[in-house]
C-alpha positions in Angstrom: 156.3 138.1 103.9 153.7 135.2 103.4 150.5 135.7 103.4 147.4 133.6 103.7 145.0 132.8 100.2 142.0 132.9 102.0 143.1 137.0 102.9 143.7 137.8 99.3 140.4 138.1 98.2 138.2 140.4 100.4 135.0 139.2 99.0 135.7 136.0 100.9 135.2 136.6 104.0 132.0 138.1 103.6 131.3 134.7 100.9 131.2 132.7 104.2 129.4 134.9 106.4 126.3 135.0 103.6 127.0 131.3 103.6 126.9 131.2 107.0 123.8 133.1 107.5 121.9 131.5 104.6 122.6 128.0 106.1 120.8 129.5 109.3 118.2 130.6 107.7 117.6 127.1 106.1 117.6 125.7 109.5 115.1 127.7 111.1 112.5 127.8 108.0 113.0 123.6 108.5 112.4 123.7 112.0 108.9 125.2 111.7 108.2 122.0 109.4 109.0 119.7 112.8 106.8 117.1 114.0 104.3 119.0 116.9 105.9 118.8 120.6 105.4 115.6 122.4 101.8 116.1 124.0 100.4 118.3 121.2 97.8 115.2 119.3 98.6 115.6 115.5 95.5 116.5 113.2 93.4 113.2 112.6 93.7 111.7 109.1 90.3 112.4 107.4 88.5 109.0 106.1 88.6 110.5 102.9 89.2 106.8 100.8 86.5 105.6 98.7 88.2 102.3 97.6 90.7 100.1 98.6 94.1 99.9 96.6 93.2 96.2 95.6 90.2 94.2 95.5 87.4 94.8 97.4 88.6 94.0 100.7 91.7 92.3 101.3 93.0 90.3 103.4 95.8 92.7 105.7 98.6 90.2 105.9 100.6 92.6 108.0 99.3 95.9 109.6 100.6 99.4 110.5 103.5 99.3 113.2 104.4 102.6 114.2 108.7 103.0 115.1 109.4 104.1 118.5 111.3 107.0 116.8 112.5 108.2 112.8 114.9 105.2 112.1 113.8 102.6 114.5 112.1 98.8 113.7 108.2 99.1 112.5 106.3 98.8 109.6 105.8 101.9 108.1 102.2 100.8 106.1 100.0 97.6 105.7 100.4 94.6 103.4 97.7 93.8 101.1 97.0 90.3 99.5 96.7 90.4 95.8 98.0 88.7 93.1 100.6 90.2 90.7 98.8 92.0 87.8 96.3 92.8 89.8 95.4 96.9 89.2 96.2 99.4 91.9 93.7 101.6 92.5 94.3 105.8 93.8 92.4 105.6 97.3 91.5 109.2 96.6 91.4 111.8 94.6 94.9 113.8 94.0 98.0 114.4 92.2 100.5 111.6 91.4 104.1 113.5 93.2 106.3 109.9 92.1 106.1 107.4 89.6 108.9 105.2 89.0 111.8 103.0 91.0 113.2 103.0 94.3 115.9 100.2 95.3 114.6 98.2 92.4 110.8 98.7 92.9 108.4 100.3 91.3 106.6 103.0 93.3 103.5 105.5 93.1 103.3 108.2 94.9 99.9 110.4 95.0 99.4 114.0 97.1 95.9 113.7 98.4 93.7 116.8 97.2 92.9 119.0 99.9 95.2 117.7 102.9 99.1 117.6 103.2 98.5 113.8 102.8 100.3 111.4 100.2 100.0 107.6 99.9 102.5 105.0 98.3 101.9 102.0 96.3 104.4 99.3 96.0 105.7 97.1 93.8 103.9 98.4 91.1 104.5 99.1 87.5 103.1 102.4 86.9 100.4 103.1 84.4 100.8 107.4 85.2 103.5 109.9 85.7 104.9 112.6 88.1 101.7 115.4 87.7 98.7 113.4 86.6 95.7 114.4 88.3 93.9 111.0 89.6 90.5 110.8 90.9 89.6 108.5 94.0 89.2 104.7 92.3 91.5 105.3 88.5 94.1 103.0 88.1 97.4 103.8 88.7 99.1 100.7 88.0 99.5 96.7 88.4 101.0 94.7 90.7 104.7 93.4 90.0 106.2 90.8 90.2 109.1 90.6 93.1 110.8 89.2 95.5 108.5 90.3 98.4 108.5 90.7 101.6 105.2 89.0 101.9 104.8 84.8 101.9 102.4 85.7 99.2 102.3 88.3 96.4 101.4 91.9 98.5 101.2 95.8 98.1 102.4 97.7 100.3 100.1 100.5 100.9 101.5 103.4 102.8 100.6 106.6 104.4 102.6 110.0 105.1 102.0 113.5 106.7 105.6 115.1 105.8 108.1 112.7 106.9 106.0 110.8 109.1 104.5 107.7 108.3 100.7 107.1 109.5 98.2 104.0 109.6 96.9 104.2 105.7 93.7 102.4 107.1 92.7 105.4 108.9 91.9 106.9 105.6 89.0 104.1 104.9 85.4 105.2 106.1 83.7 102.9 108.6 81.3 101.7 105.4 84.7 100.4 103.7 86.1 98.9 106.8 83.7 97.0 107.7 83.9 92.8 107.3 80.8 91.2 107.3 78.1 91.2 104.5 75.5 93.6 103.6 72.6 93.0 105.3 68.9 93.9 104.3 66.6 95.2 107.4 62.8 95.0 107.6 60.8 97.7 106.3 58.8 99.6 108.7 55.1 97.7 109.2 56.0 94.5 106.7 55.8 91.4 108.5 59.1 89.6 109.5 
């Protein structure tokens, strides 16, 4: 009489059903991390930056493009002129969750204290590690040199909530945003 492997072992059947169950179980505890129902506004990025990643105010050669859906066409941050070696400054205070290379570049990473928010700088070459604290304006490294996606040498500045990419420029204050000079008003009762 043949009989089947699988049958020889009782403990494998109920193997598979704890596999089975456990796999379940994975689902459902990832489904409560899905994106909010169509409808249902997400929560508003706080303008919580106090600096920009480069200079003082750069030129955005290319700005935040939302995709129509996870995998489609957009541009998933903004493009920031500055020259290579320039530093790369944390736009916040927070905790650095990745520092090293993806697909050849170099990448940081920080978790943004207080919110489920993390921003990525790239190309840089990292001057922290996975787990430094950084507060809003320390250097987190310089810009490298690559073959970039820009005409000109750029960081790529990018936002996430999760796994979905936001506009990074939300996270600048009016006061940082703004293009024009300072400019000096009267005082109250002095002559113009």
């Amino acid at each position: 009489m043949r009989t089947r492997r699988h049958l020889r072992h009782p403990h494998t059947a109920l193997a598979l059903a704890l596999a089975l169950f456990l796999t379940l179980l994975t689902c459902a505890a990832r489904a409560d991390d899905a994106p909010p129902a169509p409808g249902v506004p997400p929560p508003p990025v706080p303008a919580m930056a106090r600096t920009w990643p480069v200079g003082s105010h750069p030129l955005v050669l290319r700005g935040w493009e939302p995709p129509a859906t996870l995998y489609a066409r957009g541009h998933r941050g903004v493009d920031l002129a500055t020259p290579v070696g320039a530093p790369v400054r944390a736009v916040a205070a927070g905790r650095v969750s990745f520092a090293g290379r993806v697909a050849g570049r170099g990448v940081v990473a920080v978790e943004l204290t207080g919110t489920d928010l993390r921003t990525t700088y790239e190309p840089v070459t990292a001057s922290v590690k996975k787990g430094d604290e950084v507060e809003a304006g320390a250097v987190v490294g310089t810009v490298e040199i690559t073959g970039s996606h820009c005409a000109t040498s750029c960081v790529h500045w990018g936002l996430l909530r999760g796994e979905v990419y936001l506009d990074p420029l939300e996270l600048l204050p009016p006061w940082l945003l703004n293009r024009g000079p300072s400019r000096l008003l009267p005082v109250l009762g002095a002559p113009l």
